[in-house]
N, C-alpha and C positions, 0 to 999 in steps of 0.2 A: 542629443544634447538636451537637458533637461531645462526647466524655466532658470534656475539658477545662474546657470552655466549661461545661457542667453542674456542672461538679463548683464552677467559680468563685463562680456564681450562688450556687451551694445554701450556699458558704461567708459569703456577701456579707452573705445575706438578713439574720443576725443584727445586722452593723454598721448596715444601713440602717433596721432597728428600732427602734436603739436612738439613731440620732439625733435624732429629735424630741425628746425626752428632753436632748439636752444645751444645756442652755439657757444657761449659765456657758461664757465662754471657756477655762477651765481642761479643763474635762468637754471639750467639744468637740475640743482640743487633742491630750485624753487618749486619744480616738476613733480620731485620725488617728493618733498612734500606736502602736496595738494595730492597728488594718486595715491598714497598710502591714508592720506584723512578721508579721502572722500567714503563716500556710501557703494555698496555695492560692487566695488573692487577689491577681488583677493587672488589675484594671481597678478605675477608682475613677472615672467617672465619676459616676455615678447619685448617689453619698457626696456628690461636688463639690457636686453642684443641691442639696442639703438648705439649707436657709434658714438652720440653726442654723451648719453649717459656713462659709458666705459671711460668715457675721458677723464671722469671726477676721479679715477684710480689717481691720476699723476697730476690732480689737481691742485696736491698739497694739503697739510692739516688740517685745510679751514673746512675745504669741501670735499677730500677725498672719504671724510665719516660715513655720507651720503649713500654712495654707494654702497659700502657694506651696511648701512639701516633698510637700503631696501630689500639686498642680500636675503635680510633677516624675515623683512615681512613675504619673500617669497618661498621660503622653504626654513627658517629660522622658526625659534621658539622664546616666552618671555624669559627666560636662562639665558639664553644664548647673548638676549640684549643686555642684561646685568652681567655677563660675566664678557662682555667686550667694552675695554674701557675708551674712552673719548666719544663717545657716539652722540650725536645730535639731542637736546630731548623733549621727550614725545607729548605732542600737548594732549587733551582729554581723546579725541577721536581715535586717533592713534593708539594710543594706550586701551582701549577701549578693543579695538578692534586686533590688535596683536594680539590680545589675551583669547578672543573669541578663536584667531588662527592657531594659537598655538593647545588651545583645549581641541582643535580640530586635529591635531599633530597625537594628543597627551592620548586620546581616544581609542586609540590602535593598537594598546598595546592593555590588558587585561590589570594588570596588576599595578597600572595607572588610575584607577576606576572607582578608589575610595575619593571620600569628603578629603582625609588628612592628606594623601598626598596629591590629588590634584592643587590643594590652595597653599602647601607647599611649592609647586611645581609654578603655578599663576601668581603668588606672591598677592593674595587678595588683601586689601587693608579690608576694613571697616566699612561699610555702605556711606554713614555718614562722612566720611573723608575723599568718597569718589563722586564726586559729581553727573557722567555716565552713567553709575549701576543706582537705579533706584534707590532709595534708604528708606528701611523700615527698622532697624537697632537694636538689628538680632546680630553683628559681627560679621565675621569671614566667612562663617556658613551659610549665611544670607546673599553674599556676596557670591558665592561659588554659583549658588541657587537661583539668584538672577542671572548670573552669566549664562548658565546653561541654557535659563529661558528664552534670552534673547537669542544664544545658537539655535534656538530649535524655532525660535519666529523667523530666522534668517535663513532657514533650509539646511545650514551647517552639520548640525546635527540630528537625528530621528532619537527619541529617546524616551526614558524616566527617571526622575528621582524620589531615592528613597531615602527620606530621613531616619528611620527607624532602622536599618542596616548602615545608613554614614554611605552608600555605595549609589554609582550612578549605572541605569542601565541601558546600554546604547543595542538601537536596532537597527540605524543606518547613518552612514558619515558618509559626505560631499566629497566629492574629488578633487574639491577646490585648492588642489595643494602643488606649487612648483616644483621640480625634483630637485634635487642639490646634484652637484658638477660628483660625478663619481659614484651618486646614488643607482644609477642603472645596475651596478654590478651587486651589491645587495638584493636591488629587486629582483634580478635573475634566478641569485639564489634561493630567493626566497620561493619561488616560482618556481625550482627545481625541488624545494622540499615539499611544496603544495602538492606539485605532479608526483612524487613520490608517494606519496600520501593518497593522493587519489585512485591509483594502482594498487593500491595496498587493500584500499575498499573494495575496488573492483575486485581482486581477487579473492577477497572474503568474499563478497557478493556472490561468484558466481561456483564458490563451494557453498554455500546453501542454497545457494537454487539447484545444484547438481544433487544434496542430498533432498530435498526436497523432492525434486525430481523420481530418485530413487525410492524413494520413500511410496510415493506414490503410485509409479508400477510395482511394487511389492504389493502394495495394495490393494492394487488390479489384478494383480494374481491371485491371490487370496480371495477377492471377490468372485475372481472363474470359479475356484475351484471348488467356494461355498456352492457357488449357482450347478456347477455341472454335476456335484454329489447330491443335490435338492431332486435337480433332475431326473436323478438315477434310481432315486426315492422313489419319487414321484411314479414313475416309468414301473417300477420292481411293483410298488404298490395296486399301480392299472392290471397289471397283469396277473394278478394273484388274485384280485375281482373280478376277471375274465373267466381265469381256471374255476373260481368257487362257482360263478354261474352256467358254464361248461357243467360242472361234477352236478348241480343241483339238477340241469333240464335234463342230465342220463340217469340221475336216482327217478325221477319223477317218467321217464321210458318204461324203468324199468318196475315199478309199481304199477303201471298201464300193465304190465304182461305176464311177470313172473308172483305176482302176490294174488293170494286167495282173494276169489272172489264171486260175483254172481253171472247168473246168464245175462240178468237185465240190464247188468252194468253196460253191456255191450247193446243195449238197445232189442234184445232178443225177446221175445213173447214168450214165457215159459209152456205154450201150448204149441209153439211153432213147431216143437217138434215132432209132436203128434201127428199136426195136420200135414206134414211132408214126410211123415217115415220114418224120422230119423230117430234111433235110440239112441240113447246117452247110456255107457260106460260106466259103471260101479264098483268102485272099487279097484283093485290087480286085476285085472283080464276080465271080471265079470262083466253081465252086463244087467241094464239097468233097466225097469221103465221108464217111459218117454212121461217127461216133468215130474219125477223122484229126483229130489233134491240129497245127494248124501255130502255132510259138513267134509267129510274126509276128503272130498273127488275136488278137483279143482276142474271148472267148466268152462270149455272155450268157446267161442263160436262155432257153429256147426257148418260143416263143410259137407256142401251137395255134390254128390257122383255126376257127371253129365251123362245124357244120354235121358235124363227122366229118372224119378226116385231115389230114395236115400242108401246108400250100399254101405254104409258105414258111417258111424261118429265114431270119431277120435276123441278121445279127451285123455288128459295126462295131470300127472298130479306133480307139481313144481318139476312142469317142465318136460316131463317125462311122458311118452306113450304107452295106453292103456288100449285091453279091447284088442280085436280081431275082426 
């Protein structure tokens, strides 16, 4: 329960007190008129249900009006009090505050929400002619425009007004409202077409989260399959760098052994040979002096007989064996 709502109860309590109490239609009469003027009372239920008050039905012309004026200020609008005739009438407070319940009533429904037809709807005079609504003698527009104000000093209504569009814009309206005898069956329905409605959302709702959804592991997929062909890139790329370093350290064997070259390359002394015996090979089958270089002969290391001295140099020319 909000301040509002508190504040109405705490106001209430003393009329509903003092109803049992009025046993006289006069008194009961008298009731309804001090709880409809006062301040800070807008519900009248609870008042309605008192047994003293239901009596003014068969009270007779003078005070059975009573009862349907409060009728009015508990679920009733400023229409409803114009278009029911005989009705008690309303001194400023009254008047004042019916208007405030029934712009609480007019609020609910969108296409109530302009200048023209709410003060159509409220029957606003003049500022200068209501003694209630401030006067500054701008007319019914002024009128409207302070009414509102006051609803929105009094909690009634959340809002703004805009002059410039003629429209009023409502963000929160009070619940300070009685139901009418019968009205539960509209509210239902109206609360059947709500929960319709909100199902309807949900199920849009939860077909874009489902594509969404979709949307997203397609996504996911697409993103493996970038990632696992990158991979495979990647991967095909490493190993074609492997083979090229592979091919490169067997070119480079193979320059150590089969390409022209010298004895010294091999760390050999070109006198070594002499000093151990060894001839070197010239040419086809010839043979050579020991450190006679010929360009033609490809020279290997020299290979010692064991047993003591040289019995032979081999040398071959790309590859090949020379010599005897």
């Amino acid at each position: 329960m909000d301040t509002l709502q508190s504040q109405t109860a705490d106001a209430f309590e003393s009329f509903l007190a003092l109803a049992p109490s009025a046993t006289s239609p006069r008194v009961a009469a008298e009731l309804v008129t001090v709880a409809t003027s006062a301040p800070d009372t807008y519900v009248f239920a609870e008042l309605l249900a008192q047994p003293n008050i239901q009596s003014l039905r068969g009270a007779g012309p003078q005070f059975a009006p009573f009862l349907t004026l409060l009728e009015i200020f508990a679920w009733g609008t400023w229409r409803d009090y114009h278009d029911t005739p005989n009705l008690p009438a309303l001194n400023a407070q009254q008047a004042h505050k019916l208007r405030l319940l029934s712009l609480l009533s007019l609020c609910k429904a969108p296409e109530n929400l302009a200048y023209a037809a709410l003060k159509a709807a409220l029957d606003l005079p003049s500022p200068s002619s209501t003694p209630s609504v401030p006067s500054t003698g701008r007319g019914a527009s002024l009128a409207l425009e302070n009414l509102f104000i006051a609803a929105n000093a009094a909690g009634l209504v959340k809002g703004r007004l805009s002059p410039a569009t003629q429209r009023v814009q409502i963000a929160y309206l009070s619940p300070l409202r009685d139901l009418a005898p019968g009205a539960t069956r509209s509210l239902l329905a109206g609360l059947a077409k709500w929960e319709a409605r909100c199902v309807e959302v949900q199920r849009e709702l939860d077909a874009q989260a489902a594509t969404v959804r979709r949307r997203a592991a397609q996504r996911a997929r697409r993103l493996d399959s970038d990632r696992r062909t990158l991979d495979r890139a990647l991967h095909g790329a490493a190993d074609k760098d492997k083979e090229r370093e592979k091919g490169a350290g067997k070119r480079s064997a193979a320059d150590g052994v089969g390409h022209p070259g010298r004895l010294d390359s091999w760390g050999v002394d070109e006198g070594m040979g002499m000093g151990m015996g060894v001839g070197v090979g010239v040419g086809r089958g010839g043979r050579g002096a020991a450190g006679y270089r010929n360009p033609d002969v490809t020279y290997l290391p020299p290979f010692f007989a064991r047993g003591g001295g040289a019995k032979t140099a081999r040398t071959a020319r790309f590859g090949k064996r020379t010599g005897g």
